[in-house]
C-alpha positions in Angstrom: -11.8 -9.3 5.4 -15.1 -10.5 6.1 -16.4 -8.6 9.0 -14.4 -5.5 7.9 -11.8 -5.9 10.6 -8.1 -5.2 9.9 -5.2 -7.4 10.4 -3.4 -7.3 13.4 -0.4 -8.3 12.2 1.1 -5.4 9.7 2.5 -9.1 7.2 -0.9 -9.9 6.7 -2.1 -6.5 6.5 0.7 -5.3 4.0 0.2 -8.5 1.8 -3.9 -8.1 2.1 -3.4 -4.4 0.5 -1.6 -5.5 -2.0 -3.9 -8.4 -3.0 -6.5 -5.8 -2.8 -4.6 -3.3 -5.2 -4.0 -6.2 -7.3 -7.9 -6.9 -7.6 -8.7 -3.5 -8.5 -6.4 -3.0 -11.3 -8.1 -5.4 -13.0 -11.3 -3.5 -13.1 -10.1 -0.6 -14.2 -10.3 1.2 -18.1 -7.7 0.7 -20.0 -6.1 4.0 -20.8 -2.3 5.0 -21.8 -2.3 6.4 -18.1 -3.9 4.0 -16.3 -1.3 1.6 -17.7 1.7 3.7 -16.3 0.4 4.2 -12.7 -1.1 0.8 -12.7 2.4 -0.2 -13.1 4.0 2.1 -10.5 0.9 1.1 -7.7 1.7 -2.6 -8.2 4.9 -2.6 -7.6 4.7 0.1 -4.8 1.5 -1.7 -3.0 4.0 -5.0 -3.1 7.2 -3.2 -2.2 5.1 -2.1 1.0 4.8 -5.7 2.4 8.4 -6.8 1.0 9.8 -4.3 2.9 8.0 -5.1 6.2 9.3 -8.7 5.7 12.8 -7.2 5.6 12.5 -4.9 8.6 10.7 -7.9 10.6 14.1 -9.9 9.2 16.3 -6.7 10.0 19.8 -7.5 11.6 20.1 -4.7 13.3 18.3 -1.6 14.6 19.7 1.0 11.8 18.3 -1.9 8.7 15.5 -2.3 10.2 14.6 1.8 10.5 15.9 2.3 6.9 13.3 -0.9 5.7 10.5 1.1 7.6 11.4 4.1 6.4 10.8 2.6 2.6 7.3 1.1 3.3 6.7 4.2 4.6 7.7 6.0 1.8 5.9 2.9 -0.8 2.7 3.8 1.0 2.9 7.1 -0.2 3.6 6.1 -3.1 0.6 4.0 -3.6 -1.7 6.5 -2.5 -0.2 9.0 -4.6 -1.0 6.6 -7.5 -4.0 5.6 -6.6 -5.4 9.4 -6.5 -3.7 9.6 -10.1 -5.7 6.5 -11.5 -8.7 6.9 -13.6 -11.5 4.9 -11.9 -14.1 5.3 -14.7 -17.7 5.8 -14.2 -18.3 2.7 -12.5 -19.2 3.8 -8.9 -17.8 0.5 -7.5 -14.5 1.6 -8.6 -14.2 4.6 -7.0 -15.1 3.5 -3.6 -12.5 1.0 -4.1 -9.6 3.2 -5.1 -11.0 5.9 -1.9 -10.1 2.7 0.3 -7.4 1.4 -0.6 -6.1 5.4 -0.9 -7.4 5.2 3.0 -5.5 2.5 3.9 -2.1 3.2 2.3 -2.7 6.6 4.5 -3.1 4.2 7.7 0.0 2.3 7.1 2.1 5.7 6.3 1.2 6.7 9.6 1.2 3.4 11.4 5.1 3.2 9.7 5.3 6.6 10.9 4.3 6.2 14.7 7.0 2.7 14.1 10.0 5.0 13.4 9.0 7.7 16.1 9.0 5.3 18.3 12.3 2.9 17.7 14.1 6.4 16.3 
């Protein structure tokens, strides 16, 4: 975002971190183990807002917990990933895979606080 402020709304949010993910993979070196958690980050960085969409979608109170409970668990995931990824030397890189890692940390809590509080 321009001025540095964070969605509101946890769609855009989760679809902003994800295009954010996406943008940095592309910048990174291209190494037999980059490729492997390059794979698993993009599809757990997008699973986080598909899931959202679900649990905003949810029929009832028990789907919509178990579809928070998985972007919960997909924002670990990404972080975990994006801890394992090899930024290279380029300095820019590395402050960009410290903030994503920072926010997949606020959404696991944010979905956290969510299930506390519906639960």
């Amino acid at each position: 975002m321009e001025d540095g402020a964070k969605p509101r709304d946890l769609k855009d949010r989760t679809f902003e971190f994800a295009q954010l993910v996406r943008a940095f993979v592309k910048q990174l070196p291209r190494t037999l183990s980059n490729t492997e958690d390059v794979k698993q980050l993009v599809r757990a960085s997008g699973s986080v807002g598909a899931n959202w969409i679900e649990a905003d979608e949810a029929l009832s109170k028990k789907d919509f917990l178990m579809h928070v409970k998985i972007c919960r668990k997909e924002a670990k995931e990404s972080r975990l990933f994006l801890r394992l990824i090899d930024a290279g030397l380029a300095k820019s890189n590395v402050v960009a895979r410290e903030t994503l890692a920072t926010e997949a940390r606020e959404l696991t809590l944010i979905f956290s606080s969510i299930i506390s509080k519906s639960g």
